[in-house]
FIKOLZA-1660 file (N, C-alpha, C; in steps of 0.1 Angstrom, whole numbers, plus 5000, padded with zeros to 4 digits):
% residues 94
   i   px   py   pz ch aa at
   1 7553 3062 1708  A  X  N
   1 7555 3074 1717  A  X CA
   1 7564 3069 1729  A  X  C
   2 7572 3079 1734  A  X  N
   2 7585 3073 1738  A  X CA
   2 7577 3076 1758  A  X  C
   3 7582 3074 1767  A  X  N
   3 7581 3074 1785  A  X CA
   3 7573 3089 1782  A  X  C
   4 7586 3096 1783  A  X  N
   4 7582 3110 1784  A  X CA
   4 7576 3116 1776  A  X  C
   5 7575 3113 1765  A  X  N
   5 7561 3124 1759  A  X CA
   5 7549 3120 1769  A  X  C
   6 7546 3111 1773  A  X  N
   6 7531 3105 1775  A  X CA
   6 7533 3110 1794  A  X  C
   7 7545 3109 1800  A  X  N
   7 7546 3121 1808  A  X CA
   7 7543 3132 1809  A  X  C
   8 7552 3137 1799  A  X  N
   8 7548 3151 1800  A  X CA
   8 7533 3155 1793  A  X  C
   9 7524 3148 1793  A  X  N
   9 7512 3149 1786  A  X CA
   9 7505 3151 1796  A  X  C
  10 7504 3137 1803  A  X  N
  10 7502 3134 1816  A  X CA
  10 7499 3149 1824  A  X  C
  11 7513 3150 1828  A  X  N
  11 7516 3165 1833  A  X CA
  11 7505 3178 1831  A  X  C
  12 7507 3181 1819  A  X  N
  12 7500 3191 1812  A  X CA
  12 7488 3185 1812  A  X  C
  13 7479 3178 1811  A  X  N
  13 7464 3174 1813  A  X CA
  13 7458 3174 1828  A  X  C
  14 7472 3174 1837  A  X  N
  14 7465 3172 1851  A  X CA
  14 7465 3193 1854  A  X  C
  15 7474 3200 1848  A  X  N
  15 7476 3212 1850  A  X CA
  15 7461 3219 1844  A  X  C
  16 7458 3213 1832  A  X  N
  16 7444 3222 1824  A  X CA
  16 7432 3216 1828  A  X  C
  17 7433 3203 1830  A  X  N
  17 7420 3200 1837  A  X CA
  17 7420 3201 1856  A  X  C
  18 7429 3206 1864  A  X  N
  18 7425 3213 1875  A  X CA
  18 7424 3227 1871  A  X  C
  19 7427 3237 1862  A  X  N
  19 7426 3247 1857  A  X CA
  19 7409 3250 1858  A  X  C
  20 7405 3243 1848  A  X  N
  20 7393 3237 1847  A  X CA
  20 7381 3233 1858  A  X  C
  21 7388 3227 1864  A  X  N
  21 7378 3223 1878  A  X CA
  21 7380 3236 1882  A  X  C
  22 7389 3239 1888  A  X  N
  22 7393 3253 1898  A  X CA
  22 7381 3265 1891  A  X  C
  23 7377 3269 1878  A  X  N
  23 7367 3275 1870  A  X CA
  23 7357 3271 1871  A  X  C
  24 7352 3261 1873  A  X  N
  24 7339 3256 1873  A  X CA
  24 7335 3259 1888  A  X  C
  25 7338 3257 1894  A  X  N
  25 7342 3256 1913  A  X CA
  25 7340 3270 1916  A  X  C
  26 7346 3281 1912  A  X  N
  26 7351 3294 1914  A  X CA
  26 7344 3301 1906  A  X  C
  27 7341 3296 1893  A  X  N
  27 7330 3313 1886  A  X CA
  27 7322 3309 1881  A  X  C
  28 7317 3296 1873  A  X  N
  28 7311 3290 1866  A  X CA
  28 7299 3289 1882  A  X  C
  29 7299 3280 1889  A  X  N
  29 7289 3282 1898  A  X CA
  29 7284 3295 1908  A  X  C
  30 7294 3300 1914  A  X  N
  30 7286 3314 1912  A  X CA
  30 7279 3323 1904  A  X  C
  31 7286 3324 1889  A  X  N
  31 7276 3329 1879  A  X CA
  31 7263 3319 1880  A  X  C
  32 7260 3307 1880  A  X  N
  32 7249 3303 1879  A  X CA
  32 7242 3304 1894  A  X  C
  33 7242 3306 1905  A  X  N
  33 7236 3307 1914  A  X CA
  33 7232 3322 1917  A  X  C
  34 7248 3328 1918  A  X  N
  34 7242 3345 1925  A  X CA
  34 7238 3357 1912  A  X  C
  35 7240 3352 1900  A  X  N
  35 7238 3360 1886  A  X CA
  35 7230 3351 1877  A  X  C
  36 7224 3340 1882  A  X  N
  36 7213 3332 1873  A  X CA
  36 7218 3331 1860  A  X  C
  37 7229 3323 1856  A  X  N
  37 7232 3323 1843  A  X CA
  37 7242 3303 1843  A  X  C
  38 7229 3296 1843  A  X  N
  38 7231 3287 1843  A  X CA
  38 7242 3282 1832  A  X  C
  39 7238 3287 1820  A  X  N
  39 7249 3284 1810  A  X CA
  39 7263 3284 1812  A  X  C
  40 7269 3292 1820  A  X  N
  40 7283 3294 1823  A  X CA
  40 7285 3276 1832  A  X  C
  41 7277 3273 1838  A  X  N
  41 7278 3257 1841  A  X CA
  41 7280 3250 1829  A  X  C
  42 7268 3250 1826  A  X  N
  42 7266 3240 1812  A  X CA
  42 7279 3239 1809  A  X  C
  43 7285 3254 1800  A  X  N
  43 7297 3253 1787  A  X CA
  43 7307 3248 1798  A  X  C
  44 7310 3257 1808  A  X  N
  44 7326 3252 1818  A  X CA
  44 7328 3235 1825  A  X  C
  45 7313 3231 1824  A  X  N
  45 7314 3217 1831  A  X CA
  45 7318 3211 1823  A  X  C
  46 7311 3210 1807  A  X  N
  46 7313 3204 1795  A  X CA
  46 7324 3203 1791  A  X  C
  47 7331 3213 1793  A  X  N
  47 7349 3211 1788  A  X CA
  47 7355 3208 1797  A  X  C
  48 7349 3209 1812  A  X  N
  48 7361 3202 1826  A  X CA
  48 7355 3186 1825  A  X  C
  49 7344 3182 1820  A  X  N
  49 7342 3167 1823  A  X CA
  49 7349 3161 1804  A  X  C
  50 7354 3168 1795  A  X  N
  50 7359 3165 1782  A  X CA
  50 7376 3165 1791  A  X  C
  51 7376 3170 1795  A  X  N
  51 7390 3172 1800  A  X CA
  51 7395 3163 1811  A  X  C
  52 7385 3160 1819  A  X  N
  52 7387 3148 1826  A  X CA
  52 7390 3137 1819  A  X  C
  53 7380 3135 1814  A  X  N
  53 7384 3122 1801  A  X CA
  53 7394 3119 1793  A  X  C
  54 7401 3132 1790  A  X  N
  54 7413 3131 1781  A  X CA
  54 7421 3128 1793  A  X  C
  55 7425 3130 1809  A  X  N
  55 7430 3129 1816  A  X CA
  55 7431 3114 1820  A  X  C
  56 7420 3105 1823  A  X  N
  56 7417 3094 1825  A  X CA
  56 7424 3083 1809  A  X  C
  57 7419 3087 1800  A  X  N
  57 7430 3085 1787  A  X CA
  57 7442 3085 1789  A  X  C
  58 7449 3100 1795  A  X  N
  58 7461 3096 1792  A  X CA
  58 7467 3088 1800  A  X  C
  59 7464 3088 1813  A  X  N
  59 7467 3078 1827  A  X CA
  59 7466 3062 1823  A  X  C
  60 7454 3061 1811  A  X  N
  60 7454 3047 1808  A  X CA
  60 7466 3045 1799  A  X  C
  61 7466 3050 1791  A  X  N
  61 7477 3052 1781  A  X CA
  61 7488 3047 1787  A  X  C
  62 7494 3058 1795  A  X  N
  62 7507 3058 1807  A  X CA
  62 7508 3045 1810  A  X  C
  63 7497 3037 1820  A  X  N
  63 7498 3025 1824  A  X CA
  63 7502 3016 1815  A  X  C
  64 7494 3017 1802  A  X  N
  64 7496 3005 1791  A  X CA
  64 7511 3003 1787  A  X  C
  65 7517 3016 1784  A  X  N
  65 7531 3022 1782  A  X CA
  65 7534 3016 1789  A  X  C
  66 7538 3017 1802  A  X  N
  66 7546 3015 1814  A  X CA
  66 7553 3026 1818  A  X  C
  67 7550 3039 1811  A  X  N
  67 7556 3055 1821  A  X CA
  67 7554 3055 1831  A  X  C
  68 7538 3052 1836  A  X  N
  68 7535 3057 1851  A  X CA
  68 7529 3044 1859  A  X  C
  69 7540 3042 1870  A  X  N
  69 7531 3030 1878  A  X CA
  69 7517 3035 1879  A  X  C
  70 7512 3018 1885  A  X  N
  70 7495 3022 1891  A  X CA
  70 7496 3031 1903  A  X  C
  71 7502 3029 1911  A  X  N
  71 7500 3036 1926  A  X CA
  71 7499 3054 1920  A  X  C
  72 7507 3061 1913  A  X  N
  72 7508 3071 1910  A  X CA
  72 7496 3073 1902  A  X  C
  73 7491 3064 1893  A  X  N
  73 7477 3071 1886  A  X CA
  73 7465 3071 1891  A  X  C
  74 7470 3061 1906  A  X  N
  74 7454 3064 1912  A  X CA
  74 7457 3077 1922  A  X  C
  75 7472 3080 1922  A  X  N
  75 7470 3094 1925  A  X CA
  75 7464 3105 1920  A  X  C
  76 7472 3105 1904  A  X  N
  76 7463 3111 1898  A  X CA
  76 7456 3114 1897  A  X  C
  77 7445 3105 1898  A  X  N
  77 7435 3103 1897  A  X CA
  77 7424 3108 1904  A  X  C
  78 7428 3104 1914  A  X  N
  78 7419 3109 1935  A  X CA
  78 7422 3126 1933  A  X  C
  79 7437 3131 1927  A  X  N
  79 7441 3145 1932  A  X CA
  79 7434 3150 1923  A  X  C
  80 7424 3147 1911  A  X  N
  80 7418 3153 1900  A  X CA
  80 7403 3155 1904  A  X  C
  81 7399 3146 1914  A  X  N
  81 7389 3151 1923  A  X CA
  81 7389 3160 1930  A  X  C
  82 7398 3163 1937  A  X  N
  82 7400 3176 1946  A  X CA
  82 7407 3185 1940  A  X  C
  83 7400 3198 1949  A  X  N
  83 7402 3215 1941  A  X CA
  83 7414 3216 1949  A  X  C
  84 7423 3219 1940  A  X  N
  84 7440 3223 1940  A  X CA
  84 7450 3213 1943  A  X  C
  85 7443 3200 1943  A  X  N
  85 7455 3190 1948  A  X CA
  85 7462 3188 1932  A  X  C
  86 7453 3188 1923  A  X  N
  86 7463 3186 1908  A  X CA
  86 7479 3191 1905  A  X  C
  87 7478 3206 1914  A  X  N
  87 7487 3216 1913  A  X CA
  87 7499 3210 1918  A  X  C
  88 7498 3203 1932  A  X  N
  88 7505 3197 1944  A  X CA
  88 7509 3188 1937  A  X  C
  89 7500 3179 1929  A  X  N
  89 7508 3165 1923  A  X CA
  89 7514 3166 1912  A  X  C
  90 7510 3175 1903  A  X  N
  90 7520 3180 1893  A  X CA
  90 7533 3179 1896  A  X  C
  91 7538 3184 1909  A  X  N
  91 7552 3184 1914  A  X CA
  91 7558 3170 1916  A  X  C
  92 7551 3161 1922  A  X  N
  92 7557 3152 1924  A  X CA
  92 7552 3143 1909  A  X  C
  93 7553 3143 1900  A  X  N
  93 7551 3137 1884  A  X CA
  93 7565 3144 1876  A  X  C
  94 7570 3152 1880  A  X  N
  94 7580 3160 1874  A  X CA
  94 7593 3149 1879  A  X  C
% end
């Protein structure tokens, strides 16, 4: 697998798993608090914490490759904790 595919992978994994967070954050827990329907947690956490992991994968990957310095994946990484920074770092990965 050549730089850029595992970039642009990169890319797209940081865009659906903030997608993801931003859902969980935003409807997934209000459904479970102000409409008692814990399950909307359950399923949307389960695919944002599956999605994280494919994200933390590809970042190792990247590293192993040599596409993506370290400095940049522990950006990554930190901006996939916080709600909307994925969006912001997206740009600077391009």
């Amino acid at each position: 697998m050549n730089e850029s595919t595992t970039s642009n992978r990169i890319r797209i994994a940081v865009l659906v798993e903030g997608v993801s967070f931003l859902l969980l954050l935003f409807v997934a827990m209000p459904l479970k608090y102000l409409a008692d329907l814990p399950l909307a947690v359950k399923y949307v956490g389960w695919a944002h914490g599956l999605l994280f992991i494919i994200l933390c994968g590809l970042l190792f990957q990247g590293l192993i490759t040599g596409s993506i310095r370290f400095s940049r994946a522990v950006l990554v990484f930190i901006a996939s904790l916080i709600p909307f920074a994925p969006f912001v770092i997206n740009h600077r990965l391009k």
